[in-house]
PDB file of N, CA, C, O and CB in Angstrom:
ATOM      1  N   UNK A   1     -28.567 -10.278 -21.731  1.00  0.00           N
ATOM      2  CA  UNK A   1     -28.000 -10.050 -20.408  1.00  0.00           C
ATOM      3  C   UNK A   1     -27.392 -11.363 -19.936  1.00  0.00           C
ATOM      4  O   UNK A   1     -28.105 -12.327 -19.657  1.00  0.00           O
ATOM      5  CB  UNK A   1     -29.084  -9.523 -19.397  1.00  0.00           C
ATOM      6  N   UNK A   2     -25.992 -11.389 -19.845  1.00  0.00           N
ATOM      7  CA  UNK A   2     -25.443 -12.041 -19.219  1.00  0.00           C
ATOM      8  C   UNK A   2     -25.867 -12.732 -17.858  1.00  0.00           C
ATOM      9  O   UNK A   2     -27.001 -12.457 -17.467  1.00  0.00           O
ATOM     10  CB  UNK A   2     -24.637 -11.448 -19.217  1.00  0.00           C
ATOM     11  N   UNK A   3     -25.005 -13.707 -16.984  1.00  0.00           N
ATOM     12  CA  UNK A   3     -24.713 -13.810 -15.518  1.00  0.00           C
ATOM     13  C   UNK A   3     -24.155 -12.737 -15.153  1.00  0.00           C
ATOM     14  O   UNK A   3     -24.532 -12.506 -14.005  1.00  0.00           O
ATOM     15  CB  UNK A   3     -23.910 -14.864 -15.099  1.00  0.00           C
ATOM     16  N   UNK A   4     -23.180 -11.642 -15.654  1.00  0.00           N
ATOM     17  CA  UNK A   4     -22.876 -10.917 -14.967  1.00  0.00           C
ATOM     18  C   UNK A   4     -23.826  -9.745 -14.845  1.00  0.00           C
ATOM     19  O   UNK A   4     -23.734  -8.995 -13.874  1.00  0.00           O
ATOM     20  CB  UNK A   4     -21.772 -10.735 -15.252  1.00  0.00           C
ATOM     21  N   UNK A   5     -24.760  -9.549 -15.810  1.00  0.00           N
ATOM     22  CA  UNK A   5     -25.626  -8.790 -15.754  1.00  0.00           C
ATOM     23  C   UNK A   5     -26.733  -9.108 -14.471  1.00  0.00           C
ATOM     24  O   UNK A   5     -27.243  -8.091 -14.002  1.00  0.00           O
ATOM     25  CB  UNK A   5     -26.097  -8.798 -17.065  1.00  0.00           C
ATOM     26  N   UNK A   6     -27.061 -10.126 -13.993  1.00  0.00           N
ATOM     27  CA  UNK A   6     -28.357 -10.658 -13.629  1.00  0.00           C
ATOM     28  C   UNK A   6     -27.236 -10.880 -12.257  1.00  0.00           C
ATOM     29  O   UNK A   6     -27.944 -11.244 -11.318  1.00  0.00           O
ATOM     30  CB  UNK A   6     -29.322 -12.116 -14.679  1.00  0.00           C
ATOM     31  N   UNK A   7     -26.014 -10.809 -11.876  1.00  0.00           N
ATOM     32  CA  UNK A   7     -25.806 -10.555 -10.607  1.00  0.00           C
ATOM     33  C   UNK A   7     -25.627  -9.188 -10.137  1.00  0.00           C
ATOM     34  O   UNK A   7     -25.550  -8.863  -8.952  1.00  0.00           O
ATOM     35  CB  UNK A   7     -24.844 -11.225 -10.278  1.00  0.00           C
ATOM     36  N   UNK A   8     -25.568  -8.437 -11.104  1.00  0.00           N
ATOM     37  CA  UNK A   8     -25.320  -7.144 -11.071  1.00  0.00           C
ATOM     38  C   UNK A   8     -27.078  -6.486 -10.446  1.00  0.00           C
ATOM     39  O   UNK A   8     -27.350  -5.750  -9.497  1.00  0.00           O
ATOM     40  CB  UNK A   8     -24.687  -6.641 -12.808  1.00  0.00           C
ATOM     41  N   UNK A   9     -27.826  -7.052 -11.319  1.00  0.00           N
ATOM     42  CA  UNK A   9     -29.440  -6.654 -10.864  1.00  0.00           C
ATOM     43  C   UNK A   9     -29.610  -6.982  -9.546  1.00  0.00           C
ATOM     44  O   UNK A   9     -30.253  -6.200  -8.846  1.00  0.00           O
ATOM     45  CB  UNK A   9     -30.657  -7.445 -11.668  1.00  0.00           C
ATOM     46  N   UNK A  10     -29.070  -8.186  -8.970  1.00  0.00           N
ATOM     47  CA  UNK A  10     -29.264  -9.108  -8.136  1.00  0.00           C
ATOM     48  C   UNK A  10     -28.943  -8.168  -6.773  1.00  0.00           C
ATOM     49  O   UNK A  10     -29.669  -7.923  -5.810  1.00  0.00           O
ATOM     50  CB  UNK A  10     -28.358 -10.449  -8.466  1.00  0.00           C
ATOM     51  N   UNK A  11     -27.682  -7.777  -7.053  1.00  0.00           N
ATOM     52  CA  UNK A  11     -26.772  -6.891  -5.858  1.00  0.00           C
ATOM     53  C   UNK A  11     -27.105  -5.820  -5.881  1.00  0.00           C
ATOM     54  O   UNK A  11     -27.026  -5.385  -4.732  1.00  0.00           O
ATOM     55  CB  UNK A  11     -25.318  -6.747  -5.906  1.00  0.00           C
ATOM     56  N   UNK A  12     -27.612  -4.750  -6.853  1.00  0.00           N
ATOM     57  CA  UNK A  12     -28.119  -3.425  -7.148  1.00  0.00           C
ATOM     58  C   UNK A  12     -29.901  -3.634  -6.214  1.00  0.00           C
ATOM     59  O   UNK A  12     -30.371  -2.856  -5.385  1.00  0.00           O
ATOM     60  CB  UNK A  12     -28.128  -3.141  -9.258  1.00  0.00           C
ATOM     61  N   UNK A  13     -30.516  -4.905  -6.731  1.00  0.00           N
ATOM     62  CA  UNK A  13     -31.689  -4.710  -5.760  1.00  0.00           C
ATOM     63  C   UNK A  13     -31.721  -4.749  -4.405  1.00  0.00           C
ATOM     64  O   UNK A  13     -32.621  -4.320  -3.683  1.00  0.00           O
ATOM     65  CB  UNK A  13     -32.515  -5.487  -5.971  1.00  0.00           C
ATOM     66  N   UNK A  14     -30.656  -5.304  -4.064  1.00  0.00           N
ATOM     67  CA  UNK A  14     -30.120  -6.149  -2.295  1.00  0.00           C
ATOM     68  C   UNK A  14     -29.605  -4.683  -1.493  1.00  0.00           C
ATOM     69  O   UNK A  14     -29.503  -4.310  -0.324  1.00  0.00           O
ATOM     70  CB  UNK A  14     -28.187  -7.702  -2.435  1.00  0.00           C
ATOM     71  N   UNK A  15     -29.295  -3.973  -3.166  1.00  0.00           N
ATOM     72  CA  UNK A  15     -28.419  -2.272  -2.418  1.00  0.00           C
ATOM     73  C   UNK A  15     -29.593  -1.358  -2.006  1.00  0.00           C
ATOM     74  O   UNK A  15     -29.420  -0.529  -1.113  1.00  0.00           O
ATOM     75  CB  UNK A  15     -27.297  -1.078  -3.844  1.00  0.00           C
ATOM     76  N   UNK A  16     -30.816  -1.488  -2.647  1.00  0.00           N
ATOM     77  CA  UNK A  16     -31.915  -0.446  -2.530  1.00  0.00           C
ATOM     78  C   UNK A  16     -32.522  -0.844  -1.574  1.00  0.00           C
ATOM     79  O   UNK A  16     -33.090   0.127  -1.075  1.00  0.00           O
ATOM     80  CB  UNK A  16     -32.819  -0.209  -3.605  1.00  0.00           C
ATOM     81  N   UNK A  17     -32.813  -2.110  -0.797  1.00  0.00           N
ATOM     82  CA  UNK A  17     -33.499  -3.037  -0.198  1.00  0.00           C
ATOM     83  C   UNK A  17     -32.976  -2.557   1.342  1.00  0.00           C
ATOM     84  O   UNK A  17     -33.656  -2.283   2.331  1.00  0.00           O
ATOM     85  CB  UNK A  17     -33.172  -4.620  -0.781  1.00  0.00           C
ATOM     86  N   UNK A  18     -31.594  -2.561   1.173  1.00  0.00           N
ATOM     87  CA  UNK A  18     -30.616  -2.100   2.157  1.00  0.00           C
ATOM     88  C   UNK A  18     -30.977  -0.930   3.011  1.00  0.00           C
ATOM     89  O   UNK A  18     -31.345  -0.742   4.171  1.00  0.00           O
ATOM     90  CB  UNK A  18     -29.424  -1.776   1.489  1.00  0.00           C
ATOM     91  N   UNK A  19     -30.546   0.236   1.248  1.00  0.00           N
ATOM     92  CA  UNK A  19     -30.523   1.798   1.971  1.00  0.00           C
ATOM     93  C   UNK A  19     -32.350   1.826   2.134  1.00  0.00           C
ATOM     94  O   UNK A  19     -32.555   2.177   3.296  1.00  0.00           O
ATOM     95  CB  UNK A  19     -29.658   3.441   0.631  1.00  0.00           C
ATOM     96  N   UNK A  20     -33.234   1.674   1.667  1.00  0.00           N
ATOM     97  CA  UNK A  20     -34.419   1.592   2.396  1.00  0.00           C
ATOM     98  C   UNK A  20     -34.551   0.849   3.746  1.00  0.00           C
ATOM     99  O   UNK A  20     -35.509   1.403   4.284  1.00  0.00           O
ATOM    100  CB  UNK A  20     -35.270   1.072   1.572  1.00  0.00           C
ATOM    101  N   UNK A  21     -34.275   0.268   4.245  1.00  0.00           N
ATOM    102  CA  UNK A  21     -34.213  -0.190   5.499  1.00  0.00           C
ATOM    103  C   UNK A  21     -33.878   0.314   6.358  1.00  0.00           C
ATOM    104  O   UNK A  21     -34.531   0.429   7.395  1.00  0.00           O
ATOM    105  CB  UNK A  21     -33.761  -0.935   5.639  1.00  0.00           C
ATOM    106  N   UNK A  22     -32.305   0.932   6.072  1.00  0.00           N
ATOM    107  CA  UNK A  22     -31.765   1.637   6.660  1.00  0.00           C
ATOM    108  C   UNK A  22     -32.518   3.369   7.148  1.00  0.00           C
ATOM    109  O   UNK A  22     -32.446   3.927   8.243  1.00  0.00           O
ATOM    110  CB  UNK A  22     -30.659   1.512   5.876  1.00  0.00           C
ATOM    111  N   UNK A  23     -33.049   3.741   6.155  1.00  0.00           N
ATOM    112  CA  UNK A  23     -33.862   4.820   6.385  1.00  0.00           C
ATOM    113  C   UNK A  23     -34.884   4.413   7.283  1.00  0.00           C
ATOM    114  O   UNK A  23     -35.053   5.057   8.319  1.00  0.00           O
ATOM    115  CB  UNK A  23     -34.390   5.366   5.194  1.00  0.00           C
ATOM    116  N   UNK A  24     -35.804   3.123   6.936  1.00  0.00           N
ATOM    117  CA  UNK A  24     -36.770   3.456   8.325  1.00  0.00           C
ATOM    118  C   UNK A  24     -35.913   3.166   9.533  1.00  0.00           C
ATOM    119  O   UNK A  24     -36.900   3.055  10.260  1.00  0.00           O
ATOM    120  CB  UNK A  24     -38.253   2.428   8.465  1.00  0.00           C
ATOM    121  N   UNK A  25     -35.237   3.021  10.091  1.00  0.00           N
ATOM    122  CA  UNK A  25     -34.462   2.265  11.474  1.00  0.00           C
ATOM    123  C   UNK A  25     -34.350   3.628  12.035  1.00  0.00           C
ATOM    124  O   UNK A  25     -34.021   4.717  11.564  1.00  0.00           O
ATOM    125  CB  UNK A  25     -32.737   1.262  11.292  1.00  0.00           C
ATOM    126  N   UNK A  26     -34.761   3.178  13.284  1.00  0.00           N
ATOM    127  CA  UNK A  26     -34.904   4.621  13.983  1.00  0.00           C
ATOM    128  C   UNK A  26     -32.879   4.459  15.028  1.00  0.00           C
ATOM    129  O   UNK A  26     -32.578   3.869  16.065  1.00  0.00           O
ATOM    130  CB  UNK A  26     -37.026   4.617  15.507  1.00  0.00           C
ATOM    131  N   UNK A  27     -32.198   5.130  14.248  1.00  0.00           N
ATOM    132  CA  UNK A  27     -30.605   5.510  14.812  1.00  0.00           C
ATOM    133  C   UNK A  27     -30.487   7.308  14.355  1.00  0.00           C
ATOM    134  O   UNK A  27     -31.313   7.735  13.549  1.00  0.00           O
ATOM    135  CB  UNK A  27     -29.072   4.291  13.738  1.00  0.00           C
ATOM    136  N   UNK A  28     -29.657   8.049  14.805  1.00  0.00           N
ATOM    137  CA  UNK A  28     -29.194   8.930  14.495  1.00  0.00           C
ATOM    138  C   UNK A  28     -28.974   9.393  12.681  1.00  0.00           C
ATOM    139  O   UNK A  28     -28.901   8.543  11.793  1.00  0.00           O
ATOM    140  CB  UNK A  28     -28.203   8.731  15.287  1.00  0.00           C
ATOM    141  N   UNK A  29     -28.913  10.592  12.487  1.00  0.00           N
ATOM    142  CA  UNK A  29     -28.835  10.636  11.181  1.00  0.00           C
ATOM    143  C   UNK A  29     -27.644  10.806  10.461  1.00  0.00           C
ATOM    144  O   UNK A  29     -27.654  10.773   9.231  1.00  0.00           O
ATOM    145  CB  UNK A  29     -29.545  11.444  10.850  1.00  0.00           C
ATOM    146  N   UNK A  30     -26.596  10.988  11.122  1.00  0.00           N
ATOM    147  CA  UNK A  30     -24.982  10.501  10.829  1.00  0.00           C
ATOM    148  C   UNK A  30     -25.396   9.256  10.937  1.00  0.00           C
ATOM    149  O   UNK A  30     -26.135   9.138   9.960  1.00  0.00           O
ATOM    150  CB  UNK A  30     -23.597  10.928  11.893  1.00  0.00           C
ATOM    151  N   UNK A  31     -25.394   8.083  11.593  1.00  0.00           N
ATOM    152  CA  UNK A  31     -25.229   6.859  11.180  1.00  0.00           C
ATOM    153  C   UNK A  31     -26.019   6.304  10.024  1.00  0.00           C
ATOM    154  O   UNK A  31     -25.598   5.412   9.288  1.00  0.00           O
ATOM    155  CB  UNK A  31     -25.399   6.162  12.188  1.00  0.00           C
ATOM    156  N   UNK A  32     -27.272   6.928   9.905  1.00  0.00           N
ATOM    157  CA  UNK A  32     -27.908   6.129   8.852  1.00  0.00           C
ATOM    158  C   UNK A  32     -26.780   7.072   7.276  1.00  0.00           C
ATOM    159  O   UNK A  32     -26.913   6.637   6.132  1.00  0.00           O
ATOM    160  CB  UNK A  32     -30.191   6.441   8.930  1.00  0.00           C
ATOM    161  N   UNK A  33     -26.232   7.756   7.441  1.00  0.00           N
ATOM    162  CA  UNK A  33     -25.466   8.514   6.380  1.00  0.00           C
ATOM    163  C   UNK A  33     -24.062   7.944   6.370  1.00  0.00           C
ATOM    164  O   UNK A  33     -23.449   8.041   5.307  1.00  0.00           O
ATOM    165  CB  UNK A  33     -25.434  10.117   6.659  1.00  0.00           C
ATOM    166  N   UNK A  34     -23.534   7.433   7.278  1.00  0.00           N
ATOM    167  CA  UNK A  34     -22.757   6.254   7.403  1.00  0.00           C
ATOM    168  C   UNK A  34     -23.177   4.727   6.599  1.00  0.00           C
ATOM    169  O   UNK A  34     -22.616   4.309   5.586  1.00  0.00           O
ATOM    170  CB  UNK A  34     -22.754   6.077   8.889  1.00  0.00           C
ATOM    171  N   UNK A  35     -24.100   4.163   7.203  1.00  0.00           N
ATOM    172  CA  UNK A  35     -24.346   3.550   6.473  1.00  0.00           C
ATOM    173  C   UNK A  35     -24.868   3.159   4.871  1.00  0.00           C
ATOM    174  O   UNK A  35     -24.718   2.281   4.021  1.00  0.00           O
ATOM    175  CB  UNK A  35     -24.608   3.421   7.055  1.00  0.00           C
ATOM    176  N   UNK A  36     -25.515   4.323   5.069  1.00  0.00           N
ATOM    177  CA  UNK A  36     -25.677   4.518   3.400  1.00  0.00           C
ATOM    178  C   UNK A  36     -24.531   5.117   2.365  1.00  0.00           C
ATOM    179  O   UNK A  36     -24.743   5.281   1.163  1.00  0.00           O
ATOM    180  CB  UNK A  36     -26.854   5.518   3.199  1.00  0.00           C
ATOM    181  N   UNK A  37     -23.835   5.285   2.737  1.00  0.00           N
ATOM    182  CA  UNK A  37     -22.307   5.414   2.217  1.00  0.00           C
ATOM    183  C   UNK A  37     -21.597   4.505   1.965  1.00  0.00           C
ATOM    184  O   UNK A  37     -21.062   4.261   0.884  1.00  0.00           O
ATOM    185  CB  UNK A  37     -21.530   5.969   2.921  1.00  0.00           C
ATOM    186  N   UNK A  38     -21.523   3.865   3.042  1.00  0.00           N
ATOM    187  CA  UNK A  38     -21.238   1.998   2.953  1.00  0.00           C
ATOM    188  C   UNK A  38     -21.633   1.240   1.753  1.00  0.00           C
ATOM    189  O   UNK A  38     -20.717   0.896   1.005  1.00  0.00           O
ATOM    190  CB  UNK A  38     -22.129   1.126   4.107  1.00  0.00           C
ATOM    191  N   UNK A  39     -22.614   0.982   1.501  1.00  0.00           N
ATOM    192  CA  UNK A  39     -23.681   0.057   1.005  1.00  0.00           C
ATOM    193  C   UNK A  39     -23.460   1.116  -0.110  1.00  0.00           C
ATOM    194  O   UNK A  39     -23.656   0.596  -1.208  1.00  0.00           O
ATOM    195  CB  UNK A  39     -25.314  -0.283   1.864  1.00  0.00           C
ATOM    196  N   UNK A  40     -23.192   2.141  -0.177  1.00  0.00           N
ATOM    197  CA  UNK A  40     -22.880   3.166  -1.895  1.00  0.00           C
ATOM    198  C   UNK A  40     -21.725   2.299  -2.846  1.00  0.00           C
ATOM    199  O   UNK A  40     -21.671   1.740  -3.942  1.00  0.00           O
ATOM    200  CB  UNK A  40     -21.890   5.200  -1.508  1.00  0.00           C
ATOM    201  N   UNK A  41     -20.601   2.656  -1.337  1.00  0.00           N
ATOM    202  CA  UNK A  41     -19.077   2.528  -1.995  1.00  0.00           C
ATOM    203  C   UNK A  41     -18.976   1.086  -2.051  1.00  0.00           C
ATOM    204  O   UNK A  41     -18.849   0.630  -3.188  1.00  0.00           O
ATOM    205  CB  UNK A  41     -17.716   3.224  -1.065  1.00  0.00           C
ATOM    206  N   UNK A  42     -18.999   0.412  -1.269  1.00  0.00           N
ATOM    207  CA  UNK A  42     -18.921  -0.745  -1.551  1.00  0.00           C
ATOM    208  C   UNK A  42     -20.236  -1.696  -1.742  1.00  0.00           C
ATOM    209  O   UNK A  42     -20.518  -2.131  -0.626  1.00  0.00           O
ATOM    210  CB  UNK A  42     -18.138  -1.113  -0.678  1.00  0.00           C
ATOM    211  N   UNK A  43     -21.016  -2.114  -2.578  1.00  0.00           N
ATOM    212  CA  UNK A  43     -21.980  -2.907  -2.728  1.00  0.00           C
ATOM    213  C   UNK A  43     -22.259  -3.993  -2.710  1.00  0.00           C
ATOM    214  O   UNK A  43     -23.444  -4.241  -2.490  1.00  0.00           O
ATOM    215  CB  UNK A  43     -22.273  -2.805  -3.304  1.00  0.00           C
ATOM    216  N   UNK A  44     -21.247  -5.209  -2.943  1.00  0.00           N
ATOM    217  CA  UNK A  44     -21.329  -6.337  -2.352  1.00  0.00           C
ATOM    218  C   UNK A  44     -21.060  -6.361  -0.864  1.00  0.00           C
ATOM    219  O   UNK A  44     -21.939  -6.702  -0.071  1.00  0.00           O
ATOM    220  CB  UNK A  44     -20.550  -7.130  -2.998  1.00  0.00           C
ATOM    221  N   UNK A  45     -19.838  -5.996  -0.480  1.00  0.00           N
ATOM    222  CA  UNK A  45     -19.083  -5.966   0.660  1.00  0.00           C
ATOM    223  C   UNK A  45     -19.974  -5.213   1.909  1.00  0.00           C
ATOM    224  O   UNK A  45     -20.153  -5.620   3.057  1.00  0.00           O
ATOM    225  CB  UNK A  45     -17.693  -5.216   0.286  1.00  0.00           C
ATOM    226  N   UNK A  46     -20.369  -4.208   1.386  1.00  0.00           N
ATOM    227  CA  UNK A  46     -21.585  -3.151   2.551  1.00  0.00           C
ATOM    228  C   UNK A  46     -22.242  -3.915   2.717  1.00  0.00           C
ATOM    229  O   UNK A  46     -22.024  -4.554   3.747  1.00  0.00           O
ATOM    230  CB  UNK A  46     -22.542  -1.810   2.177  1.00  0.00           C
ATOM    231  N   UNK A  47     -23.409  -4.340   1.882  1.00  0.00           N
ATOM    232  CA  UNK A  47     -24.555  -4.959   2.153  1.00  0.00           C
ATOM    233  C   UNK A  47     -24.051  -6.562   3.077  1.00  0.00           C
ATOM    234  O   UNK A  47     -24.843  -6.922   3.948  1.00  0.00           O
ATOM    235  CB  UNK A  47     -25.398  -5.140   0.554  1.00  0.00           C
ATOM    236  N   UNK A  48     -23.205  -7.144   2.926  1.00  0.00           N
ATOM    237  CA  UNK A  48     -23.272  -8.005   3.562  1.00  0.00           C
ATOM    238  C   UNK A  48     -22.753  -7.456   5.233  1.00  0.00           C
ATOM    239  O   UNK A  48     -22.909  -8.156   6.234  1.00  0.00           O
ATOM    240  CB  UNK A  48     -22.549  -9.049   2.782  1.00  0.00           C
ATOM    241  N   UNK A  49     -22.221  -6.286   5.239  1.00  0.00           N
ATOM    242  CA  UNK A  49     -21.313  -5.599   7.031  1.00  0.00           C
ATOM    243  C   UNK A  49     -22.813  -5.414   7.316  1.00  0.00           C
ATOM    244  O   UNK A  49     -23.306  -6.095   8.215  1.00  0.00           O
ATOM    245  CB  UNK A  49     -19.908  -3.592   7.197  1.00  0.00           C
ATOM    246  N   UNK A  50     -23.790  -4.315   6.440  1.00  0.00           N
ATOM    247  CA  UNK A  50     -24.751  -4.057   7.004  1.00  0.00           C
ATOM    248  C   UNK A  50     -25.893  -5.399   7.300  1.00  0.00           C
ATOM    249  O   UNK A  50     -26.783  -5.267   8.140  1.00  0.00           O
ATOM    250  CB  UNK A  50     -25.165  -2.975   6.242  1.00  0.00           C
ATOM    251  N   UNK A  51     -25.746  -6.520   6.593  1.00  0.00           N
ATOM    252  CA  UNK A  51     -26.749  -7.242   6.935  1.00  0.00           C
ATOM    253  C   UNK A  51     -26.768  -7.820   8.699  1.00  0.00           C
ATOM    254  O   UNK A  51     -27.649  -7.706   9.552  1.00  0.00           O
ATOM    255  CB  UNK A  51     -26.681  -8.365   5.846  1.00  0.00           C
ATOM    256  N   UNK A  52     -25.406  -8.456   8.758  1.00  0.00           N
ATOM    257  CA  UNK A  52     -24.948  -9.022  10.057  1.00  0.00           C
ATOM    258  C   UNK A  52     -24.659  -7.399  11.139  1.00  0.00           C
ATOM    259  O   UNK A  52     -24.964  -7.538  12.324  1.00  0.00           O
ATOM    260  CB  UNK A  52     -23.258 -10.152   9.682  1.00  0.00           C
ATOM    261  N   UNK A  53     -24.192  -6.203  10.780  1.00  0.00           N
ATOM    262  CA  UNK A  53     -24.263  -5.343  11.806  1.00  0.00           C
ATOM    263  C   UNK A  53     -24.757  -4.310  11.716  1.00  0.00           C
ATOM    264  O   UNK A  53     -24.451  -3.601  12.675  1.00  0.00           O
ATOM    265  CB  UNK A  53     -23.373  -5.114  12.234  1.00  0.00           C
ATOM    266  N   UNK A  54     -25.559  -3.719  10.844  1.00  0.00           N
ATOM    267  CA  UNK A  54     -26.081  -2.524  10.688  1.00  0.00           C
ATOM    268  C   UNK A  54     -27.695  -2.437  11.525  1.00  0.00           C
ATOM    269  O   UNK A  54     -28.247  -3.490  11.845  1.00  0.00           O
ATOM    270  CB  UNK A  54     -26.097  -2.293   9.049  1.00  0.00           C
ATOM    271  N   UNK A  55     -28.199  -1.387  11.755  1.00  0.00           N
ATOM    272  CA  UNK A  55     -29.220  -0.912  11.943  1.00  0.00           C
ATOM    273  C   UNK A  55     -30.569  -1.389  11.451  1.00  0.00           C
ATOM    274  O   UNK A  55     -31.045  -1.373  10.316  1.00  0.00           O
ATOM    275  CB  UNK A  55     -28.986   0.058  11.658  1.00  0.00           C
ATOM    276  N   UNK A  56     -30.953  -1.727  12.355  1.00  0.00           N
ATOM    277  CA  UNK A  56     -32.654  -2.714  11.505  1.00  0.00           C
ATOM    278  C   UNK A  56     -33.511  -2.019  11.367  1.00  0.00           C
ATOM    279  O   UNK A  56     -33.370  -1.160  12.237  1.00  0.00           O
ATOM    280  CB  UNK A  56     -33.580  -3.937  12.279  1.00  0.00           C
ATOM    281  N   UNK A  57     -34.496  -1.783  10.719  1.00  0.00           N
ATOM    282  CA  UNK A  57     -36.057  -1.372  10.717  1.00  0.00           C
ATOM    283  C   UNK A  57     -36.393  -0.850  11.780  1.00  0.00           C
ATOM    284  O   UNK A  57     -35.477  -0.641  12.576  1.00  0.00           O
ATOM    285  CB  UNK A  57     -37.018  -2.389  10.536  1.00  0.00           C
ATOM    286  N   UNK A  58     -37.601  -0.508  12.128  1.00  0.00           N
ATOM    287  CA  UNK A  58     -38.587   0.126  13.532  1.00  0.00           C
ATOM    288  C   UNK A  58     -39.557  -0.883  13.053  1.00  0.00           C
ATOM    289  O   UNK A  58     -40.023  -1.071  11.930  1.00  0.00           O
ATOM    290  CB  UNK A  58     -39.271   2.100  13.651  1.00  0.00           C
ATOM    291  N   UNK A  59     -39.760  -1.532  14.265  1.00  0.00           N
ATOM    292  CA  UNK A  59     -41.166  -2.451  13.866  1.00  0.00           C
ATOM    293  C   UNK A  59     -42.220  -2.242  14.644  1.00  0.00           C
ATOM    294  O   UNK A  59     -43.269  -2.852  14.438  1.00  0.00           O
ATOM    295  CB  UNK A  59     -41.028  -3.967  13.954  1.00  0.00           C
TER     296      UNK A  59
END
């Protein structure tokens, strides 16, 4: 496994890390389907919109 492999793991774990988060956050269920669409189609690019503006956890 390459670097490109081991950024690929890197961003694929950051993607699951994401759409789990996104599921507990207490928002509507169009948006969390929004967002998890996001973070689908685009995976570098989502995860970083969703880090700075997406929907946080319930704590």
């Amino acid at each position: 496994m390459g670097i490109n492999g081991l950024l690929g793991l890197i961003v694929f774990a950051l993607d699951v890390w994401a759409i789990a988060s996104i599921f507990s956050a207490k928002v509507e269920t169009g948006q969390k389907v929004l967002w998890i669409a996001l973070v689908l189609i685009l995976p570098l690019i989502g995860f970083i919109i969703w880090y700075f503006a997406g929907p946080k956890p319930a704590k």
